[in-house]
C-alpha positions in Angstrom: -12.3 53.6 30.7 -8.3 53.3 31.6 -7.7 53.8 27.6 -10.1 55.7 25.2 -9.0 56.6 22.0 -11.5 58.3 19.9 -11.0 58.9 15.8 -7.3 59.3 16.1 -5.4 59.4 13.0 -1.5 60.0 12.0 0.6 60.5 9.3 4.0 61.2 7.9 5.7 62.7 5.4 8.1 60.7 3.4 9.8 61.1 -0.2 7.7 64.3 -0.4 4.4 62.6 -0.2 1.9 62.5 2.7 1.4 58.8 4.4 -1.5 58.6 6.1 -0.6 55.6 9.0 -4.0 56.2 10.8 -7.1 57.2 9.8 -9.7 57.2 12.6 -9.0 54.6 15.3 -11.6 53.9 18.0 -10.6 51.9 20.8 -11.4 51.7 25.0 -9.9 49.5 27.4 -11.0 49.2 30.7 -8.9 48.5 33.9 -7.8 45.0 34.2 -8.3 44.3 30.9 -5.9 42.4 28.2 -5.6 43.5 24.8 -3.6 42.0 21.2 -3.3 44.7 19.1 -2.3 42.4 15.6 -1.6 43.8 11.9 0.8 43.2 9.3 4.1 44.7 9.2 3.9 48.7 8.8 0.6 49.0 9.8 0.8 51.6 12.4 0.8 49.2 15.4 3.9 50.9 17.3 2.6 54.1 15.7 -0.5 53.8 17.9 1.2 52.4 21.1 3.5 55.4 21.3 0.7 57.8 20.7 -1.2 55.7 23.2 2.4 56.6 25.6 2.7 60.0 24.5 5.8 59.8 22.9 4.5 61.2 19.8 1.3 63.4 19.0 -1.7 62.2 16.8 -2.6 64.6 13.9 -6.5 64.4 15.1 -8.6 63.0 17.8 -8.5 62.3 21.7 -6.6 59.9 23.7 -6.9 59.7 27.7 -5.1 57.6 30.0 -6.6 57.1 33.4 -9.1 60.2 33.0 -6.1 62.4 31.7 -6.1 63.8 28.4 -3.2 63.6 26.0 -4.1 65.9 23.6 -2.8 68.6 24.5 -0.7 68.3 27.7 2.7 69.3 27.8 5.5 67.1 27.3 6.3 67.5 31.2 2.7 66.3 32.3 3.4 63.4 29.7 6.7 62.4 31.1 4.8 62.1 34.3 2.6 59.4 33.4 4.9 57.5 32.0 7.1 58.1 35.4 3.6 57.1 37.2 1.0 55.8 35.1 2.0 53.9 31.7 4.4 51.1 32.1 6.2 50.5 29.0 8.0 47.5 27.8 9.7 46.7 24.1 11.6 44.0 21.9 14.6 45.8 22.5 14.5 45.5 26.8 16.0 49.1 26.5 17.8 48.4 29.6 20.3 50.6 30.8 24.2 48.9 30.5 26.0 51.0 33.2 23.2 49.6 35.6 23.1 46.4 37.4 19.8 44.4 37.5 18.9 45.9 40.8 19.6 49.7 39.5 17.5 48.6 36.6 14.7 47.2 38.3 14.4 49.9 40.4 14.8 52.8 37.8 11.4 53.8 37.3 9.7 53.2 40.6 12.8 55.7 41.8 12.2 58.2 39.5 8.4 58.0 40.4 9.2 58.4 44.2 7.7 54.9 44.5 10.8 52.3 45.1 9.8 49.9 48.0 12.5 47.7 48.6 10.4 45.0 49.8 8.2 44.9 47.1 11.3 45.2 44.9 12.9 41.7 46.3 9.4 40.2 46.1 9.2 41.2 42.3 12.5 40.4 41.6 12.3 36.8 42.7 8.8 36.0 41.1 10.5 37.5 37.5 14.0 34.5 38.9 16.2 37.3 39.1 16.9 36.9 42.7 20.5 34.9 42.2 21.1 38.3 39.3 21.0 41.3 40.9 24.5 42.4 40.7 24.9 41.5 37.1 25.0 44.0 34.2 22.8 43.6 31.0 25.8 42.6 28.8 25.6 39.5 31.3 22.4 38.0 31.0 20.4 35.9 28.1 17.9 37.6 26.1 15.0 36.2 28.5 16.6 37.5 31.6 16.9 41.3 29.9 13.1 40.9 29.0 12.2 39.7 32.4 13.9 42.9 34.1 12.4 44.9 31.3 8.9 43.6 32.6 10.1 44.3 36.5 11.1 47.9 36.0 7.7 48.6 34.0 5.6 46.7 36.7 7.9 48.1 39.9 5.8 51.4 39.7 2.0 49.7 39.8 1.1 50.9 36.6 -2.6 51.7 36.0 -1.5 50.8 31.8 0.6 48.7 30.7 2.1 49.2 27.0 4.0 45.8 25.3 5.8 46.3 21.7 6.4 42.7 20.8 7.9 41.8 23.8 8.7 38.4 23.1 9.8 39.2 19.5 13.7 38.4 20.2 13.1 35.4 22.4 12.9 32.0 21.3 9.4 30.4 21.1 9.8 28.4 24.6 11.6 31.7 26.4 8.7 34.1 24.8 6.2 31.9 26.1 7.9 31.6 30.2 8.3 35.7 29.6 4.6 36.1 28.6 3.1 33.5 31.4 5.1 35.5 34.0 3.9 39.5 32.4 -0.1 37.8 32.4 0.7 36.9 36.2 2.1 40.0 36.7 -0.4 42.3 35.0 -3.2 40.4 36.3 -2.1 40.5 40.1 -1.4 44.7 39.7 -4.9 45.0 38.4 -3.4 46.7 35.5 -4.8 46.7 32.0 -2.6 45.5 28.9 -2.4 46.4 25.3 -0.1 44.6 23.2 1.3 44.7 20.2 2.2 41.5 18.9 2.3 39.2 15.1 1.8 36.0 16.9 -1.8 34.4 16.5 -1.0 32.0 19.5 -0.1 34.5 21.6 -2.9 37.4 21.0 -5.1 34.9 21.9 -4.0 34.4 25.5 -5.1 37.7 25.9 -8.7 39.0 26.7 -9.0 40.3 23.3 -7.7 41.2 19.7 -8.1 44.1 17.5 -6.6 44.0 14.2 -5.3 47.2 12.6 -5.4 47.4 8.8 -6.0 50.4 6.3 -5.5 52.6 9.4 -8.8 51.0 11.1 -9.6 48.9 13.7 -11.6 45.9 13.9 -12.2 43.2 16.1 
């Protein structure tokens, strides 16, 4: 499997009284595979992504990546898989200002020792950014951040590719160009896809849906 999480669970405390957000979530996902991960609001559905990134630590259970284990590696063999393994992409694009599109779109891949300028210009003009790579984030629609969002996660040839809602501040006709273009994408890199996302219409372009409710999953 490229993701196996096995009885994970995860809590918080909050106003001196122990929340538990998950409480024994089983899930595999095998490469090339496309995943909706649905729930209401405050489920634990960006809870379990970032565990699933390794930007925060479940309370029990095991989660591999791409035959690593996450359990208890150090936070420097977890920022190396998401330098070379785990593309990540979010509502917020999370781009970075003082960088043009280019800088952007070539951020991870350099940090992971794999920028190829080639495939960088070829990337760039599948995703239309072609005509925008000297332009700043402040300078570009909401759709065009998202699409370099996409690029920079997909520049390194991720084995896993983690999506928070990533259409979630687009409207309806952008979110759904954005999400053709990430399938293609995804699809061509062989890479598998778990997704976190409230839209119906949209978890079901994907392979297949779990839904996350009283910390569980089910399908």
């Amino acid at each position: 499997m490229l993701l196996s999480l096995s009885d994970i669970g995860k809590g918080y405390e909050t106003g001196g009284a122990r929340v538990e957000v998950l409480g024994g979530v089983d899930l595999a996902l095998a490469p090339g595979e496309t995943v909706a991960l649905t729930g209401e609001s405050g489920s634990g559905k960006s809870t379990l992504l970032h565990l699933c990134a390794g930007l925060d630590r479940a309370d029990r259970g095991r989660i591999e990546v791409a035959g690593q284990d996450l359990t208890h590696a150090s936070e420097r063999r977890l920022a190396a898989l998401r330098r070379e393994t785990v593309g990540l992409v979010f509502q917020q694009f999370n781009l970075i200002p003082s960088l043009d599109v280019a800088a952007n779109l070539a951020f991870q891949a350099r940090l992971a020792g794999r920028h190829d300028p080639d495939r960088a210009a070829k990337l760039a003009d599948r995703l239309g950014l072609s005509g925008l790579l000297s332009r700043y984030p402040e300078q570009l629609s909401g759709g065009q951040q998202q699409r370099v969002a996409i690029g920079r996660a997909l520049a390194i040839r991720p084995a896993l590719l983690l999506a928070d809602e990533p259409t979630g501040n687009l409207d309806e006709a952008t979110g759904d160009a954005v999400m053709e273009l990430m399938l293609e994408l995804v699809a061509e890199a062989g890479a598998g896809l778990l997704m976190v996302t409230h839209s119906p219409r949209l978890a079901a372009r994907l392979g297949r849906r779990v839904h996350l409710a009283g910390g569980r999953l089910a399908a």
